[in-house]
Gaussian input, Z-matrix of N, CA and C with variables (Angstrom, degrees):
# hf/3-21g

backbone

0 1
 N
 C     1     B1
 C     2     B2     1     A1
 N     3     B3     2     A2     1     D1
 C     4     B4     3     A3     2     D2
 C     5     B5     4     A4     3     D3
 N     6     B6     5     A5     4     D4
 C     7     B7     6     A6     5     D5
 C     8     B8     7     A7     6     D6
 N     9     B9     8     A8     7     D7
 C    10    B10     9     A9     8     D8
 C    11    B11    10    A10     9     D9
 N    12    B12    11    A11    10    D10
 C    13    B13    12    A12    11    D11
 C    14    B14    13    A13    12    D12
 N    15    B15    14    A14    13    D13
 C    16    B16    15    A15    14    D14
 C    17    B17    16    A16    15    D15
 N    18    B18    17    A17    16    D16
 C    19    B19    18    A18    17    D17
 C    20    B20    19    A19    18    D18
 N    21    B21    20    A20    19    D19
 C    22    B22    21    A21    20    D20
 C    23    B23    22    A22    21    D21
 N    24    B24    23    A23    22    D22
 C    25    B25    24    A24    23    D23
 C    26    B26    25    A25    24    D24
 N    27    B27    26    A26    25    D25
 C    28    B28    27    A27    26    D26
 C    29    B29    28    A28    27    D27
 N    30    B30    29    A29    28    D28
 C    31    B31    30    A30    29    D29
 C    32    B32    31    A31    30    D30
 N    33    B33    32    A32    31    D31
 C    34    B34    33    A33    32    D32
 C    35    B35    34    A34    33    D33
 N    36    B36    35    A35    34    D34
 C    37    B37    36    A36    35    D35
 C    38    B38    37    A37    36    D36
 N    39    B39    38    A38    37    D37
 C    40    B40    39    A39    38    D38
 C    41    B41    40    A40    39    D39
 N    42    B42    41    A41    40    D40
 C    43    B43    42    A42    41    D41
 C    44    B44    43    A43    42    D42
 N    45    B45    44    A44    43    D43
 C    46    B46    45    A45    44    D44
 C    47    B47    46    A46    45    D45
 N    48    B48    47    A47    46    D46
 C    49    B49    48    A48    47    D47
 C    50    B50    49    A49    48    D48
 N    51    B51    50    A50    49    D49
 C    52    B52    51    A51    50    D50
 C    53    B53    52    A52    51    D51
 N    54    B54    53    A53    52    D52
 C    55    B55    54    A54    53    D53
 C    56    B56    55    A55    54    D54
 N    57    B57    56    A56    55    D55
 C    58    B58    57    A57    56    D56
 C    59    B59    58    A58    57    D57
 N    60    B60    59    A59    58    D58
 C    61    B61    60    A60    59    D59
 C    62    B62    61    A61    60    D60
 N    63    B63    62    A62    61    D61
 C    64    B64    63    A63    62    D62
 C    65    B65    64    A64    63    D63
 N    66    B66    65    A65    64    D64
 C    67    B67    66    A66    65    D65
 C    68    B68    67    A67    66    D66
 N    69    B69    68    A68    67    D67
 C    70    B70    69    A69    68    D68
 C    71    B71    70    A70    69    D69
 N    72    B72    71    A71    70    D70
 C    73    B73    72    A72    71    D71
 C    74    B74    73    A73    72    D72
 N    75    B75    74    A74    73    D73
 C    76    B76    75    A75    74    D74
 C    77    B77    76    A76    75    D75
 N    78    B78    77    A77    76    D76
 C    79    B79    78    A78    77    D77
 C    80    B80    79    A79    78    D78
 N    81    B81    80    A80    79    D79
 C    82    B82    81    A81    80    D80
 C    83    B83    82    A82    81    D81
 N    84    B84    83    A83    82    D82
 C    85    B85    84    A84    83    D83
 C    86    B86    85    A85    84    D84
 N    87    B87    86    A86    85    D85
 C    88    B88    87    A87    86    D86
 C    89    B89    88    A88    87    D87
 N    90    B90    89    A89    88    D88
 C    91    B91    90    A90    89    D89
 C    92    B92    91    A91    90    D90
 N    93    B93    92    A92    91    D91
 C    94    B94    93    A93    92    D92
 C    95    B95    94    A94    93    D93
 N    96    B96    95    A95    94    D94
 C    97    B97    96    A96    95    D95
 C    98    B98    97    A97    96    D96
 N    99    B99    98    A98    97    D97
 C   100   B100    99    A99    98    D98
 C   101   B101   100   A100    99    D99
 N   102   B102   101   A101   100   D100
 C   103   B103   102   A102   101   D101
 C   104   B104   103   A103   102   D102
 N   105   B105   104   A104   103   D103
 C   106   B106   105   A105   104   D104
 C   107   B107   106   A106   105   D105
 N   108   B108   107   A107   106   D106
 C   109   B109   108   A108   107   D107
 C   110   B110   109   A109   108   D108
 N   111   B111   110   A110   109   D109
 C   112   B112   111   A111   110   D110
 C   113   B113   112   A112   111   D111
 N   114   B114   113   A113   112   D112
 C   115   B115   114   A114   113   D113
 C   116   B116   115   A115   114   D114
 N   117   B117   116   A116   115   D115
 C   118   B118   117   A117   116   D116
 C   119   B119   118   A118   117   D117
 N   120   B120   119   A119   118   D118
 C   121   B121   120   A120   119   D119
 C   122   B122   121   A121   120   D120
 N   123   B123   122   A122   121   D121
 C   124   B124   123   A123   122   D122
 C   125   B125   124   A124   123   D123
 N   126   B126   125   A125   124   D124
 C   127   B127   126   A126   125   D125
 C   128   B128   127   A127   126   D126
 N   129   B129   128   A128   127   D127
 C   130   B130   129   A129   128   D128
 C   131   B131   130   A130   129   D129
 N   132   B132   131   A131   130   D130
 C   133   B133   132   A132   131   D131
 C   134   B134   133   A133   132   D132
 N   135   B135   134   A134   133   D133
 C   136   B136   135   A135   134   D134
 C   137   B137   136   A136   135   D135
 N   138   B138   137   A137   136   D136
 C   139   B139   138   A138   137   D137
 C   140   B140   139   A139   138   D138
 N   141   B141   140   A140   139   D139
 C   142   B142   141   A141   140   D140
 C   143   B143   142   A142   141   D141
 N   144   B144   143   A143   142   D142
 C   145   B145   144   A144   143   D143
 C   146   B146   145   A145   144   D144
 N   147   B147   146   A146   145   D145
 C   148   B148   147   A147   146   D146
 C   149   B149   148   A148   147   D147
 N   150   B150   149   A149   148   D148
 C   151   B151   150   A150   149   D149
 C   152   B152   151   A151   150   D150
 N   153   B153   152   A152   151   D151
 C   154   B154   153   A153   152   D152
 C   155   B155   154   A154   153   D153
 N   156   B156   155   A155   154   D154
 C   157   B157   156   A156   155   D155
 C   158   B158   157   A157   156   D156
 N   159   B159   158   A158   157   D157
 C   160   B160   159   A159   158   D158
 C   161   B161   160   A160   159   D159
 N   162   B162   161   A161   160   D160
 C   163   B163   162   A162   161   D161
 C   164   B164   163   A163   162   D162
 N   165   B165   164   A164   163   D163
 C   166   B166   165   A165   164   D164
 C   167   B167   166   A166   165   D165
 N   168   B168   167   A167   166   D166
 C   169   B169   168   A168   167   D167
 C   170   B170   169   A169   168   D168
 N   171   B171   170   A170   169   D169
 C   172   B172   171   A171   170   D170
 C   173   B173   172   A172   171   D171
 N   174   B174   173   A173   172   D172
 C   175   B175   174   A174   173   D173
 C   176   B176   175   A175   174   D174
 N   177   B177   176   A176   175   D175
 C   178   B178   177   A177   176   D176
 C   179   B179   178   A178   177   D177
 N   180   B180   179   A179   178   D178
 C   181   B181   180   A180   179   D179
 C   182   B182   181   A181   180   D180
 N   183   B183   182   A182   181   D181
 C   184   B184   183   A183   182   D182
 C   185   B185   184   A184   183   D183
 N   186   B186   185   A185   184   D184
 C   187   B187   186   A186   185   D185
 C   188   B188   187   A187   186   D186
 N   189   B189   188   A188   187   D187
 C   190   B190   189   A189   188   D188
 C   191   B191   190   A190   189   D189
 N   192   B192   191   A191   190   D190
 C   193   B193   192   A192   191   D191
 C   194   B194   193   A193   192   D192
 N   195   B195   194   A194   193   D193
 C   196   B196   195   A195   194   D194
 C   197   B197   196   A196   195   D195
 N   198   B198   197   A197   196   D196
 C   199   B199   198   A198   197   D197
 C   200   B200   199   A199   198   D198
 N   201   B201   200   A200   199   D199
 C   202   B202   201   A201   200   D200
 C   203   B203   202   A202   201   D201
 N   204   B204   203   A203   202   D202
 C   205   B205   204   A204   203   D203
 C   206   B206   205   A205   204   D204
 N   207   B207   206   A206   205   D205
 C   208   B208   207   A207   206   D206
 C   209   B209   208   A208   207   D207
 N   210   B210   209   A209   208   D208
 C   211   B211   210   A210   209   D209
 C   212   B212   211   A211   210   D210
 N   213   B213   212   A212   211   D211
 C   214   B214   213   A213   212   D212
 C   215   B215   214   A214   213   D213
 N   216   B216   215   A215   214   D214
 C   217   B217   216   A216   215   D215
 C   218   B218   217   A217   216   D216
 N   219   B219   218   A218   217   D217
 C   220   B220   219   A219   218   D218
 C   221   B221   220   A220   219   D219
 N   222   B222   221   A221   220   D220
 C   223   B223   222   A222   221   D221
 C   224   B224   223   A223   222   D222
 N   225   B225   224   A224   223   D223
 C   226   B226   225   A225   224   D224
 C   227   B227   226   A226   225   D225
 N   228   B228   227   A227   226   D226
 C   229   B229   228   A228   227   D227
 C   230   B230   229   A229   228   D228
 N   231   B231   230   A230   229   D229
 C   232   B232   231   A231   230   D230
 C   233   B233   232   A232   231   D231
 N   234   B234   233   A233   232   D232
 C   235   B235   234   A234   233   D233
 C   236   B236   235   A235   234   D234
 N   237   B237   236   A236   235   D235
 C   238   B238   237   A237   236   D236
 C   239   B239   238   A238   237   D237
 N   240   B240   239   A239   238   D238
 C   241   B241   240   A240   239   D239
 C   242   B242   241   A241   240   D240
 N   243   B243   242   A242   241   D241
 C   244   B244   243   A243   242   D242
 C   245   B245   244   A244   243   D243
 N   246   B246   245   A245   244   D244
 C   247   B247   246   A246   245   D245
 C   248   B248   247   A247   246   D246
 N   249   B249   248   A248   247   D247
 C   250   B250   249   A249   248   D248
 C   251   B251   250   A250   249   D249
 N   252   B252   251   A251   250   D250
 C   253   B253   252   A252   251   D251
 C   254   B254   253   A253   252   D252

   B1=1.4512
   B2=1.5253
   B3=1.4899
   B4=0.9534
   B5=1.4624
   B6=1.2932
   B7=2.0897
   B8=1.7536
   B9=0.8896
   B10=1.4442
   B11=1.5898
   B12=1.3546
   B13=1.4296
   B14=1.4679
   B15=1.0756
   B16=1.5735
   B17=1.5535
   B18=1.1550
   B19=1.3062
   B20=1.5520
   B21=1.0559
   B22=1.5904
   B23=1.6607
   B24=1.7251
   B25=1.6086
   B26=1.5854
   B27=1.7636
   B28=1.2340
   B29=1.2583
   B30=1.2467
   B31=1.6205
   B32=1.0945
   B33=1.4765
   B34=1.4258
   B35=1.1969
   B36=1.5414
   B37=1.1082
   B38=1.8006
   B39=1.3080
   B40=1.3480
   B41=1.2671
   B42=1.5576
   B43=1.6378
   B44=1.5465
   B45=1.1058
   B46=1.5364
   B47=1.8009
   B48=1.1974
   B49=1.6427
   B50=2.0997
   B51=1.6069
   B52=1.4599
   B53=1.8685
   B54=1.1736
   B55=2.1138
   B56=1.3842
   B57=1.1201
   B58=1.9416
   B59=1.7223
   B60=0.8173
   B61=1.5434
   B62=1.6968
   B63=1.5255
   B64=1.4042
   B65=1.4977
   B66=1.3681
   B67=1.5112
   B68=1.4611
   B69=1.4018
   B70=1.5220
   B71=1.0574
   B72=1.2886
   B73=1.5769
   B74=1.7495
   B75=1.3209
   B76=1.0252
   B77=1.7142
   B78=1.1393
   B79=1.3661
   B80=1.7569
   B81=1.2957
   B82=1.7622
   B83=1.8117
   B84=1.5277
   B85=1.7098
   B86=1.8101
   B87=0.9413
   B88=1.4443
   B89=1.9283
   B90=1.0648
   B91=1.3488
   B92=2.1209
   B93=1.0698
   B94=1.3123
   B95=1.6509
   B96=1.3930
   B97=1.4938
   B98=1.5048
   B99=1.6332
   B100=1.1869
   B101=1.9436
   B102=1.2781
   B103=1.4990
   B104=1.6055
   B105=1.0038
   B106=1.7450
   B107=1.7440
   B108=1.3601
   B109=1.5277
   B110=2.0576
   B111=1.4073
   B112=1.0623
   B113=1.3998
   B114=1.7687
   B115=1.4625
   B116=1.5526
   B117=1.2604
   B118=1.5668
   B119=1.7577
   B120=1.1616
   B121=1.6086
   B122=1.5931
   B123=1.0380
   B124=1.8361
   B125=1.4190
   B126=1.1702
   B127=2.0592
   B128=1.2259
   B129=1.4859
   B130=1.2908
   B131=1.4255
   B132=0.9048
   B133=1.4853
   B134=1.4909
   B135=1.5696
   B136=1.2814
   B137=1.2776
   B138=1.6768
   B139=1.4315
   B140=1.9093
   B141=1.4048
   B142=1.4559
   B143=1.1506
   B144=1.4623
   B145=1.3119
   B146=1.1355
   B147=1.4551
   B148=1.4049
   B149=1.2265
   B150=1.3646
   B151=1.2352
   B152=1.2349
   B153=1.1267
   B154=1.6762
   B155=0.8995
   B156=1.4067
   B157=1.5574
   B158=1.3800
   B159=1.6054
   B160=1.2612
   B161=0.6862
   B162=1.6978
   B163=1.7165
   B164=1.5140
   B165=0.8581
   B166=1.6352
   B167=1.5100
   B168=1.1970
   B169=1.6973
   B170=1.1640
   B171=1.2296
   B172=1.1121
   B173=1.9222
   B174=1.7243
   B175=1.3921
   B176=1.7630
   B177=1.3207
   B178=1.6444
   B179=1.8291
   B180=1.2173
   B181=1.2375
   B182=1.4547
   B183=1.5197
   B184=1.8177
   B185=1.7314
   B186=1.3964
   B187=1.6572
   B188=1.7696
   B189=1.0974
   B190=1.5719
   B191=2.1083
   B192=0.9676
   B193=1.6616
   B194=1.6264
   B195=2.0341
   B196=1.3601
   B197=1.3788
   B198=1.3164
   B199=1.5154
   B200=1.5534
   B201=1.6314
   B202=1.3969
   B203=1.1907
   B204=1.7228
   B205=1.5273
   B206=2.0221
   B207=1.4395
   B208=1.0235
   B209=2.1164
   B210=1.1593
   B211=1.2495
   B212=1.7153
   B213=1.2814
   B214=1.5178
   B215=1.8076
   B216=1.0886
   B217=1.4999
   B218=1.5506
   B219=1.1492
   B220=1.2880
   B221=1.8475
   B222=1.2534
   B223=1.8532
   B224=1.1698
   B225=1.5906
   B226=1.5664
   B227=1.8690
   B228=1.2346
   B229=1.6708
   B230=1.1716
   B231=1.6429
   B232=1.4906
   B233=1.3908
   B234=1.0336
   B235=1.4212
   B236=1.6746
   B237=1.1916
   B238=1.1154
   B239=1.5595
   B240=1.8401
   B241=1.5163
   B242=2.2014
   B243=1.0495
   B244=1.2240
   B245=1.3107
   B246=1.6971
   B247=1.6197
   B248=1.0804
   B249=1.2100
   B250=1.3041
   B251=1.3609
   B252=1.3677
   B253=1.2626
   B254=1.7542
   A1=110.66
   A2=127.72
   A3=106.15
   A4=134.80
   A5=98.76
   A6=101.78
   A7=93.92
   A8=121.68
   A9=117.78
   A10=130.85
   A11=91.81
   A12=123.85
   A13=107.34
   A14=110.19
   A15=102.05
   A16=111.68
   A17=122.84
   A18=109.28
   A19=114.80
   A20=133.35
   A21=142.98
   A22=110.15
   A23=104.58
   A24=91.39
   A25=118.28
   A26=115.90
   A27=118.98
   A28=111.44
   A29=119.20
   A30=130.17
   A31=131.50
   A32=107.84
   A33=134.18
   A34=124.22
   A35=137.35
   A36=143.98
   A37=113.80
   A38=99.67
   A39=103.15
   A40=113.93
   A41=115.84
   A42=100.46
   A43=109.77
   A44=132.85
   A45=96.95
   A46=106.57
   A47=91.28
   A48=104.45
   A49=88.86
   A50=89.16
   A51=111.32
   A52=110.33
   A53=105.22
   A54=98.64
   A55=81.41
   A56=172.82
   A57=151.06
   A58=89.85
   A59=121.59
   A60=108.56
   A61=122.42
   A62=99.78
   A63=98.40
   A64=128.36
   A65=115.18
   A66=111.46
   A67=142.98
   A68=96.26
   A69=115.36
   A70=98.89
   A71=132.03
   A72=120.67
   A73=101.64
   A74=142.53
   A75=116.34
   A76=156.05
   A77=117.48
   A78=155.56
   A79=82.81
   A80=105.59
   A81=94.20
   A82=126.41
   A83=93.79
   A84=95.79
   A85=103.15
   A86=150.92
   A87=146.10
   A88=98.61
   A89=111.85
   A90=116.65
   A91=86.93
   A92=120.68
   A93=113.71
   A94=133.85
   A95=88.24
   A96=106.00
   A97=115.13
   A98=105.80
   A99=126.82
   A100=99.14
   A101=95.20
   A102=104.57
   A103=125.96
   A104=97.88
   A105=123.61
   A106=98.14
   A107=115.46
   A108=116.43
   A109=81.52
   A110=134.59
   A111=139.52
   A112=125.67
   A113=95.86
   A114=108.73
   A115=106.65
   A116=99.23
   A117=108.84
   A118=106.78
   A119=122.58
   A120=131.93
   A121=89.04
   A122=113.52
   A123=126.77
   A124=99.50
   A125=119.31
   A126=114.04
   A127=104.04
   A128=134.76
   A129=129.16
   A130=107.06
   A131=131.23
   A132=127.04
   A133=111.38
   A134=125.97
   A135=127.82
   A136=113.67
   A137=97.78
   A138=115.34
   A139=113.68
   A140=90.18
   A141=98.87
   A142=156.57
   A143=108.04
   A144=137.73
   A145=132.97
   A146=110.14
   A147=140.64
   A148=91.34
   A149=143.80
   A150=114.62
   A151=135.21
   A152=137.74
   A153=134.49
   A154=118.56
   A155=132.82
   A156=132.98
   A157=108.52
   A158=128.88
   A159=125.38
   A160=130.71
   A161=126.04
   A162=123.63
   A163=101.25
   A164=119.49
   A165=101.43
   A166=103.00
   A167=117.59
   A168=109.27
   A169=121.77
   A170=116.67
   A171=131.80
   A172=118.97
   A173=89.78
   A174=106.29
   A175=110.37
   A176=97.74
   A177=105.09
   A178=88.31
   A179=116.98
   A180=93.00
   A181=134.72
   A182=117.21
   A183=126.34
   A184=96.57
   A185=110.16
   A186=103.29
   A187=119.56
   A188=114.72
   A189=119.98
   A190=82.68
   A191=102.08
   A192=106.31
   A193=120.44
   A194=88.26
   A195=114.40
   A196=101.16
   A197=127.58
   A198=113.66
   A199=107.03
   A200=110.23
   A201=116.65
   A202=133.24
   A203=101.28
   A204=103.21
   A205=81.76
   A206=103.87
   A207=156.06
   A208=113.33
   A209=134.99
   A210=131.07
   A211=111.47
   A212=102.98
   A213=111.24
   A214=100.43
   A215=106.68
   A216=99.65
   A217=124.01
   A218=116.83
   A219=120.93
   A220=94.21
   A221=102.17
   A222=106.92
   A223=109.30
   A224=135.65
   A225=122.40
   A226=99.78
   A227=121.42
   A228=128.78
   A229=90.05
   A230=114.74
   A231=105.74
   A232=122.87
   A233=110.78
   A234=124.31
   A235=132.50
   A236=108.44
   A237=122.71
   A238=107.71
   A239=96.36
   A240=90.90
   A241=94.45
   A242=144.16
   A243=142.67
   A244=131.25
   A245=98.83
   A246=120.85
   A247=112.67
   A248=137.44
   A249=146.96
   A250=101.51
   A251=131.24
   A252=137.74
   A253=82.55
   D1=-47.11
   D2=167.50
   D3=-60.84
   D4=-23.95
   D5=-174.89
   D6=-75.34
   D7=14.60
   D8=161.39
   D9=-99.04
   D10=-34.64
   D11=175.55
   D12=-70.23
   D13=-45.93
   D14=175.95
   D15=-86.33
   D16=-31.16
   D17=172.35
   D18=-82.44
   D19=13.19
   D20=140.99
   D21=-69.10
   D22=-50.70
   D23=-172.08
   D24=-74.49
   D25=-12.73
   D26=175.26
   D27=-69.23
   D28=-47.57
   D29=157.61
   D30=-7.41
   D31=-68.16
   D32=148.33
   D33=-43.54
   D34=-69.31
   D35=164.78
   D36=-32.35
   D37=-47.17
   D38=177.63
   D39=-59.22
   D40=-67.88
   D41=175.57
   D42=-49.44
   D43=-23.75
   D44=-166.56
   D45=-83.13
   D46=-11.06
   D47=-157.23
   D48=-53.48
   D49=-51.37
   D50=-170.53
   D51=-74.03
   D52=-25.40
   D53=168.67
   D54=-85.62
   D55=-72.78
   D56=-149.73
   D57=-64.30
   D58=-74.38
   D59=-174.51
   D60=-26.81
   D61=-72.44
   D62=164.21
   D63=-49.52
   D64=-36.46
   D65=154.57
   D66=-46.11
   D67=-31.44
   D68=172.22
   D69=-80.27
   D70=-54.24
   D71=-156.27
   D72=-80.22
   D73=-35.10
   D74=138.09
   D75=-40.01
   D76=-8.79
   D77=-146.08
   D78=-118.06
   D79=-75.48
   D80=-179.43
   D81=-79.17
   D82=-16.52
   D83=163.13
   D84=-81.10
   D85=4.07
   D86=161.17
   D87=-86.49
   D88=-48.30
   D89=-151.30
   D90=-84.89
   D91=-34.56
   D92=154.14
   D93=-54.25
   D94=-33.77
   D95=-179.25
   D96=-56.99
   D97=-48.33
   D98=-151.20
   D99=-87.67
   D100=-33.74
   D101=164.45
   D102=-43.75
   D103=-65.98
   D104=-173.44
   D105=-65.79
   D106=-33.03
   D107=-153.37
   D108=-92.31
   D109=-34.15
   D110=165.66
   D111=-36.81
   D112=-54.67
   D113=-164.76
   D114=-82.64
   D115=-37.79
   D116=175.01
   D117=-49.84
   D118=-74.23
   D119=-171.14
   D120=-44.62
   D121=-84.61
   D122=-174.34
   D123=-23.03
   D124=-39.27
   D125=179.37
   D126=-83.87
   D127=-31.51
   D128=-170.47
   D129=-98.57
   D130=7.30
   D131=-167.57
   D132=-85.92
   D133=-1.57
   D134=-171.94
   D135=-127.48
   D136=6.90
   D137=160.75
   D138=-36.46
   D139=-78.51
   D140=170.55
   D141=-16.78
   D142=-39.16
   D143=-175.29
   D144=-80.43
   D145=18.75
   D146=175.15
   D147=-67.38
   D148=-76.72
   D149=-160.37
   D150=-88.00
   D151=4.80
   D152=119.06
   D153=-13.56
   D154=-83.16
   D155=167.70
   D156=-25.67
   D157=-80.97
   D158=-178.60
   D159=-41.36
   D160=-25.50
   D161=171.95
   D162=-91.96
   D163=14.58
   D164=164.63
   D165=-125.29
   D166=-7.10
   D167=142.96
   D168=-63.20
   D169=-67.36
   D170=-177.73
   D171=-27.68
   D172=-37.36
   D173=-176.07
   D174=-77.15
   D175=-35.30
   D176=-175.73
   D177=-72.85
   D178=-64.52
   D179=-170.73
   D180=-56.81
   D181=-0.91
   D182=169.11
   D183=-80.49
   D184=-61.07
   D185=179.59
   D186=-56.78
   D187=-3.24
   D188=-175.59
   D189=-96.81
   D190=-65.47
   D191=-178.58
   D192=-13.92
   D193=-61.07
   D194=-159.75
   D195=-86.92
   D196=-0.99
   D197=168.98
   D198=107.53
   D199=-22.93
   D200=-178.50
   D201=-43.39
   D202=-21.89
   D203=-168.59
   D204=-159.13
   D205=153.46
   D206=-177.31
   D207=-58.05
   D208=143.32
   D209=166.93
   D210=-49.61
   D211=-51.42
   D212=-170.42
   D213=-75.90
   D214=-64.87
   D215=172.86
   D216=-43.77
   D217=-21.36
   D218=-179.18
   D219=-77.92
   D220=-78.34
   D221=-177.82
   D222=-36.83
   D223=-30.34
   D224=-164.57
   D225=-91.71
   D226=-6.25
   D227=-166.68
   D228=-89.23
   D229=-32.80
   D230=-157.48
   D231=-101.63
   D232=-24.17
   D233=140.54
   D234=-49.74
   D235=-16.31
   D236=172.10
   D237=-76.56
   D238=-67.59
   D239=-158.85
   D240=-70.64
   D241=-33.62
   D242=146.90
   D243=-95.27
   D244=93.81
   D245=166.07
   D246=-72.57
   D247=16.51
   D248=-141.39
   D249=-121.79
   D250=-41.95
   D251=-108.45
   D252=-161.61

């Protein structure tokens, strides 16, 4: 009777051993999740910001218009705000 008893309570032990396991491994697929879903936003987040840039082109190109500023002064602003380009 007892060698039954204990191989009932190992039984037991076992599943739980295995619901904490699966807990963990959910526990780090969330905490992965949350990773990837981080890095992703954090790269895209400057998506946007296109038009900032353009309105302050936009602006150099009214003061280039209006006489405010110069050929060369115009090319050296603009190069500034797009090093890119």
């Amino acid at each position: 009777m007892g060698g039954m008893m204990g191989g009932g309570l190992m039984g037991a032990m076992g599943f739980w051993m295995l619901l904490w396991a699966l807990a963990g491994v959910a526990v780090l697929a969330a905490l992965a999740a949350g990773i990837v879903w981080l890095v992703h936003r954090t790269a895209t987040a400057g998506i946007g910001r296109g038009s900032v840039d353009s309105d302050a082109v936009q602006i150099l190109k009214r003061r280039y218009a209006a006489g405010e500023i110069d050929g060369g002064e115009y090319a050296r602003r603009l190069t500034v705000l797009n090093p890119w380009e």
